[in-house]
C-alpha positions as CSV (number, residue, x, y, z in Angstrom):
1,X,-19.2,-17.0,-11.9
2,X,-17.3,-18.2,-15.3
3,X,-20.7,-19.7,-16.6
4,X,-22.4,-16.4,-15.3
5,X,-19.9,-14.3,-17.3
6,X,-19.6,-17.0,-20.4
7,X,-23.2,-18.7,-20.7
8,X,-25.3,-17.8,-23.7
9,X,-23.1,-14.6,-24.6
10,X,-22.5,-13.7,-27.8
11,X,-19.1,-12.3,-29.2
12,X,-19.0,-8.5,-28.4
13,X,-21.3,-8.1,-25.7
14,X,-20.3,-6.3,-22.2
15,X,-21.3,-8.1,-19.2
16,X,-21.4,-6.4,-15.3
17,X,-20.3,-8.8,-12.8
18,X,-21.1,-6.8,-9.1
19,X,-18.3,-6.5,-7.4
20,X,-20.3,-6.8,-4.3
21,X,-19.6,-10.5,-3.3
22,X,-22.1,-11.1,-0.8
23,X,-25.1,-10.5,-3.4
24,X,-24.4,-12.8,-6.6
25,X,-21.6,-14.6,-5.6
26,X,-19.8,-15.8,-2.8
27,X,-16.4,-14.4,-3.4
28,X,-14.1,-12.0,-2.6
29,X,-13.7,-8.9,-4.9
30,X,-9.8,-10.0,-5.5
31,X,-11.0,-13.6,-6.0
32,X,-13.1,-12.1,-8.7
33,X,-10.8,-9.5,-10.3
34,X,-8.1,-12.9,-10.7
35,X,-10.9,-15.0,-11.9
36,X,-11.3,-11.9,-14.7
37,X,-7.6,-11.9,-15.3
38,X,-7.4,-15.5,-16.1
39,X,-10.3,-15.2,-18.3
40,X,-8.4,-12.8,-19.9
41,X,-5.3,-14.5,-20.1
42,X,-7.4,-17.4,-22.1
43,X,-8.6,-14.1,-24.6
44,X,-12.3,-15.3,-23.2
45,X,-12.9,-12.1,-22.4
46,X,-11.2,-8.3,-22.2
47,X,-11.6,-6.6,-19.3
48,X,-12.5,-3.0,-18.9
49,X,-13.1,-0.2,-16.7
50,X,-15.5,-0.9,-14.0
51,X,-18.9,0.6,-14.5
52,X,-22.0,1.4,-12.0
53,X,-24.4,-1.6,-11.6
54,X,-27.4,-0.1,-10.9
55,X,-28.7,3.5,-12.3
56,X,-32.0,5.2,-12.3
57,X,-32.8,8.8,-13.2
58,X,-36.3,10.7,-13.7
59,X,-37.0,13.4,-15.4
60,X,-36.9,17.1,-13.7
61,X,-37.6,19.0,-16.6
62,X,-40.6,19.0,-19.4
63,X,-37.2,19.6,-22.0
64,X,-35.9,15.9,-21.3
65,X,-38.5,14.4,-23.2
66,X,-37.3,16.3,-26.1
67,X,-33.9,14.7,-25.5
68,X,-35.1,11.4,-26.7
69,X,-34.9,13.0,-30.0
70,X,-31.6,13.0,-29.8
71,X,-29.9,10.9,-27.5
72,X,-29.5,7.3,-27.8
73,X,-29.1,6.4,-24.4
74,X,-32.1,7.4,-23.3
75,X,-34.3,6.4,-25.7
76,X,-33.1,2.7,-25.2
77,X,-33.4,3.8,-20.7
78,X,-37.0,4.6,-21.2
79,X,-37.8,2.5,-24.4
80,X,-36.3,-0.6,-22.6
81,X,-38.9,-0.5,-19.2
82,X,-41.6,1.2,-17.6
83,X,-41.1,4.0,-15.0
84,X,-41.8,3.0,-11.3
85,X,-43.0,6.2,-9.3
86,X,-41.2,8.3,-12.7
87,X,-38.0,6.4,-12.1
88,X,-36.7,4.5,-14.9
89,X,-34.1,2.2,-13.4
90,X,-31.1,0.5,-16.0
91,X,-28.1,-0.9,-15.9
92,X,-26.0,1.1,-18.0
93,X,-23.8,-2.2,-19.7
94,X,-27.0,-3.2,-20.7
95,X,-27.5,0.1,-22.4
96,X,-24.1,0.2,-24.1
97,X,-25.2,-3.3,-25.4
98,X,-28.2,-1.6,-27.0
99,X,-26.6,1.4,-28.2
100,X,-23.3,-0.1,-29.0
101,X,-21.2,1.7,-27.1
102,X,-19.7,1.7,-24.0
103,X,-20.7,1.9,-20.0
104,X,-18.5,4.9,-19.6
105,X,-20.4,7.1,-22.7
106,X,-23.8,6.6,-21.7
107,X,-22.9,7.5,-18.1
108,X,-21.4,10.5,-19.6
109,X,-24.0,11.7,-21.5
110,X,-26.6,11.1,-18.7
111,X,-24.6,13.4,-16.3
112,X,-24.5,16.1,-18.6
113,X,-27.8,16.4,-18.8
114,X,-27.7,16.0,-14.7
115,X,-25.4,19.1,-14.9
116,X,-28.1,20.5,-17.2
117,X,-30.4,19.8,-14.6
118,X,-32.8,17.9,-17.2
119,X,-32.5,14.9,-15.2
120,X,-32.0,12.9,-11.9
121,X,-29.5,10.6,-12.2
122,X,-28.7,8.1,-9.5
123,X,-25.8,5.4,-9.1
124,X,-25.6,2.8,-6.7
125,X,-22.9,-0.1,-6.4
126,X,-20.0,-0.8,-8.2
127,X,-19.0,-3.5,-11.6
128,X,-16.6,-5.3,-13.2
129,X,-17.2,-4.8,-17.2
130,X,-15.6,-7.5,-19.7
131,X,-16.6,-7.8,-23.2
132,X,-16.9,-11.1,-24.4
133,X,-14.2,-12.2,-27.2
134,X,-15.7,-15.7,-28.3
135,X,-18.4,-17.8,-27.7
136,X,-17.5,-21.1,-25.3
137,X,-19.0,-24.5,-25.3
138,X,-20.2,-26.1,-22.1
139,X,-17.3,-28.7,-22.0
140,X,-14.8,-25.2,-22.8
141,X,-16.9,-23.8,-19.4
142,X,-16.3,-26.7,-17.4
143,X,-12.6,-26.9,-18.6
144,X,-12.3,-23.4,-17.8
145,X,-13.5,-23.8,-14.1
146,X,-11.0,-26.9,-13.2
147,X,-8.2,-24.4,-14.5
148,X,-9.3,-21.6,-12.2
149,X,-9.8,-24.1,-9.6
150,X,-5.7,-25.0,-9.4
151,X,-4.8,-21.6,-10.1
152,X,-7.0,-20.4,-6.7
153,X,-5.8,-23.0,-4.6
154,X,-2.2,-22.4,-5.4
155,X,-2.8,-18.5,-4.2
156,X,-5.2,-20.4,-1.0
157,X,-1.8,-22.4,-0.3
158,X,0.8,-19.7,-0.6
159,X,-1.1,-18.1,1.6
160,X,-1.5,-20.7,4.1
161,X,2.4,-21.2,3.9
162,X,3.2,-17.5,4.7
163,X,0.9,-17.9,8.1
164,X,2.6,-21.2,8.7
165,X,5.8,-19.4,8.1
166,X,5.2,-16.5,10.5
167,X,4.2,-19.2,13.2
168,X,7.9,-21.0,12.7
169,X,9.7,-17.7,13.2
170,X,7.2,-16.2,15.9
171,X,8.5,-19.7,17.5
172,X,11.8,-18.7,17.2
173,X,11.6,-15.7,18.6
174,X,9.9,-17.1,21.4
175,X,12.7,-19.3,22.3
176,X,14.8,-15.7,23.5
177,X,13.8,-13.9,25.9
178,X,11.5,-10.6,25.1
179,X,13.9,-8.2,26.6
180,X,16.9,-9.6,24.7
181,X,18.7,-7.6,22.1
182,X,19.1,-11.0,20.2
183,X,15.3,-11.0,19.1
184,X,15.4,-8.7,16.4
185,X,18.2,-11.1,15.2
186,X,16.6,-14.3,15.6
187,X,13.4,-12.6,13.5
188,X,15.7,-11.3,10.6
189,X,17.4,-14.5,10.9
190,X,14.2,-16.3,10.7
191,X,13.3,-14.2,7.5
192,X,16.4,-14.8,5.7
193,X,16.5,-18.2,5.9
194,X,12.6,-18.4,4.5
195,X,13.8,-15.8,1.8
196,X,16.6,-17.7,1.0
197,X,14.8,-21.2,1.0
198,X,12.6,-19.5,-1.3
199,X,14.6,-18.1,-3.8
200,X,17.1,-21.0,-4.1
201,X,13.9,-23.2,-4.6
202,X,13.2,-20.8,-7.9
203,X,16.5,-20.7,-9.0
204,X,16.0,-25.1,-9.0
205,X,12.8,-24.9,-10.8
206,X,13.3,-24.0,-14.2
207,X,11.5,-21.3,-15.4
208,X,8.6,-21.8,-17.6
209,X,5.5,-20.3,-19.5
210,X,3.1,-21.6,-16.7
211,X,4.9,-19.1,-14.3
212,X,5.0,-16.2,-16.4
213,X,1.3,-16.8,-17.0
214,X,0.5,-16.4,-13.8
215,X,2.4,-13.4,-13.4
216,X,0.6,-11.7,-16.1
217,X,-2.9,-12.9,-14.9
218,X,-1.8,-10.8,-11.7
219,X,0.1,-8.1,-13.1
220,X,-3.4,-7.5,-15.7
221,X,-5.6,-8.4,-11.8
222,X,-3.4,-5.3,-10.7
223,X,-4.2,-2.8,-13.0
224,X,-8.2,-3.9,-13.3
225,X,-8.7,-3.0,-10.1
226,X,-7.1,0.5,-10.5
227,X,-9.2,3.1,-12.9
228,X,-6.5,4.8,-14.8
229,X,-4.1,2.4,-13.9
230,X,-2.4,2.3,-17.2
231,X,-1.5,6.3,-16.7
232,X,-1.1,6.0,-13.0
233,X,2.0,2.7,-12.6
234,X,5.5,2.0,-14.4
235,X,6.9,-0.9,-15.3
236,X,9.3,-0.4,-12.6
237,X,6.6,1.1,-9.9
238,X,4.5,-2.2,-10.4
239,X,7.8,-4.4,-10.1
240,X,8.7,-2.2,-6.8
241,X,5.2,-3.4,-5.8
242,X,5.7,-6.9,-6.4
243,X,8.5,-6.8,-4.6
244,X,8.1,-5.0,-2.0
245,X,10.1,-1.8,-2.1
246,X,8.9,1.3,-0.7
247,X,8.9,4.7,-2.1
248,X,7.6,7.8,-1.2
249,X,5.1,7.9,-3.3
250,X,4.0,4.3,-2.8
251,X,4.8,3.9,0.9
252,X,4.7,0.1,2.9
253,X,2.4,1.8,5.2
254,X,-0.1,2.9,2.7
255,X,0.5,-0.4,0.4
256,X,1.6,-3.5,2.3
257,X,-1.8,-4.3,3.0
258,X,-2.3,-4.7,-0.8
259,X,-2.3,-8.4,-1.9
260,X,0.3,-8.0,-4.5
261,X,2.9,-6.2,-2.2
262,X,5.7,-8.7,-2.1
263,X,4.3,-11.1,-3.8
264,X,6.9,-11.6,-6.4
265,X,10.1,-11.5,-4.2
266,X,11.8,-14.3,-5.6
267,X,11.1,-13.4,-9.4
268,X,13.7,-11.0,-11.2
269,X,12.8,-7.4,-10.8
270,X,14.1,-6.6,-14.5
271,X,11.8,-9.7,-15.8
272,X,8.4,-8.3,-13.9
273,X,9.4,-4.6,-15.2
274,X,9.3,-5.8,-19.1
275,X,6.2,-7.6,-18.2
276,X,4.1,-5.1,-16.7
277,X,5.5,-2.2,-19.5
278,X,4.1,-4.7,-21.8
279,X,0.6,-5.2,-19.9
280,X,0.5,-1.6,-19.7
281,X,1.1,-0.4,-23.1
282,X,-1.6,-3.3,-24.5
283,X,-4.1,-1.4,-22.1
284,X,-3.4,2.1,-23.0
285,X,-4.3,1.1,-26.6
């Protein structure tokens, strides 16, 4: 996926990477989005709002052909390939690359003209979009990939220690009888002593730029894979997410499926506020 992002591009050009993993590349979409993040941590690339992959439209109306008088986008649609039963398909990326601007204009402009009923226009499947920030070597790819590499298997084994972890206390609790009033106790027990373990294991480990690192790359995964996200989280909601706090607007029911709900227990909560108020404000730029 990094040489597929990084290979051959050019400073300034947007690239689509599906967000359909079972297509191009066999990965999850959050696999992908932190892959993105880390790029983005490294100022590879800067990530954007997600775009449509694949477009087509046709024209309904003899006026559309007058519009390639005027618009930009789709004189480089139907300038770029050769209708197919009077449907010129694009990506739109690949249009903003020839119109210099961005995937979200040229969809924009084409759906006007959908509400003007000048054209069909048809979306199907969804994109990452990062522009490219400086060209890369094939020694800076392969460096790249190794570094990705450790940072995915340290998520694969935090993972694998939270199952492992869940197993010990569902052992626990096993040892009690079910009807006993002391399960619930054993459990919590069970919990704080992870917890506990956990946090005084941070407190040991002195704290450096490595950690913080990754803690931007998913604070910045975080908000990629919300639209909006810069007008729609706080400092403080994202550090209540990373924690693990409930409100009622962001409920544990509706969010503790998310991969980033708790995932920060054992970090300070004023420390992941700053962070995230400072992610956010860089992306509402």
């Amino acid at each position: 996926m990094v040489k597929f992002v990084l290979k051959d591009k050019s400073a300034g050009t947007l690239v689509a990477i599906p967000e359909d993993h079972d297509v191009e590349f066999d990965a999850s979409k959050e696999c992908m989005s932190t892959i993105l993040a880390f790029l983005e941590q490294e100022r590879i690339i800067d990530n954007l709002n997600g775009s449509q992959l694949d477009c087509s439209l046709s024209c309904i109306s003899d006026r559309a052909q007058d519009l390639l008088l005027s618009s930009r986008a789709l004189a480089a649609i139907m300038g770029s390939a050769r209708p197919v039963n009077g449907q010129w398909k694009f990506s739109p990326v690949a249009i903003a690359n020839l119109t210099d601007s961005s995937p979200a204009a040229v969809l924009s402009e084409l759906r006007r003209f959908s509400f003007q009923r000048l054209i069909r226009l048809q979306a199907d499947r969804k994109c990452f979009v990062c522009s490219i920030c400086k060209n890369t070597s094939d020694q800076e790819q392969e460096q790249l990939v190794d570094r990705i590499l450790a940072r995915l298997r340290g998520l694969e084994e935090r993972q694998v220690r939270r199952v492992l972890t869940l197993e010990r206390m569902m052992e626990e609790a096993d040892k009690i009888s079910s009807r006993s009033p002391e399960q619930h106790a054993a459990l919590s027990g069970a919990i704080e002593r992870y917890f506990e373990s956990a946090a005084e294991e941070v407190r040991r480990r002195p704290r450096d730029e490595r950690g913080d690192k990754f803690l931007r790359g998913d604070i910045i995964s975080f908000l990629h894979s919300f639209a909006g996200s810069h007008k729609l989280f706080s400092g403080r909601v994202i550090a209540r997410i990373f924690h693990g706090l409930p409100s009622p607007a962001f409920s544990a029911r509706m969010w503790q499926k998310n991969s980033s709900w708790g995932r920060y227990k054992s970090i300070d909560f004023q420390h992941i506020k700053e962070l995230a108020e400072e992610m956010i404000r860089q992306r509402g730029k």
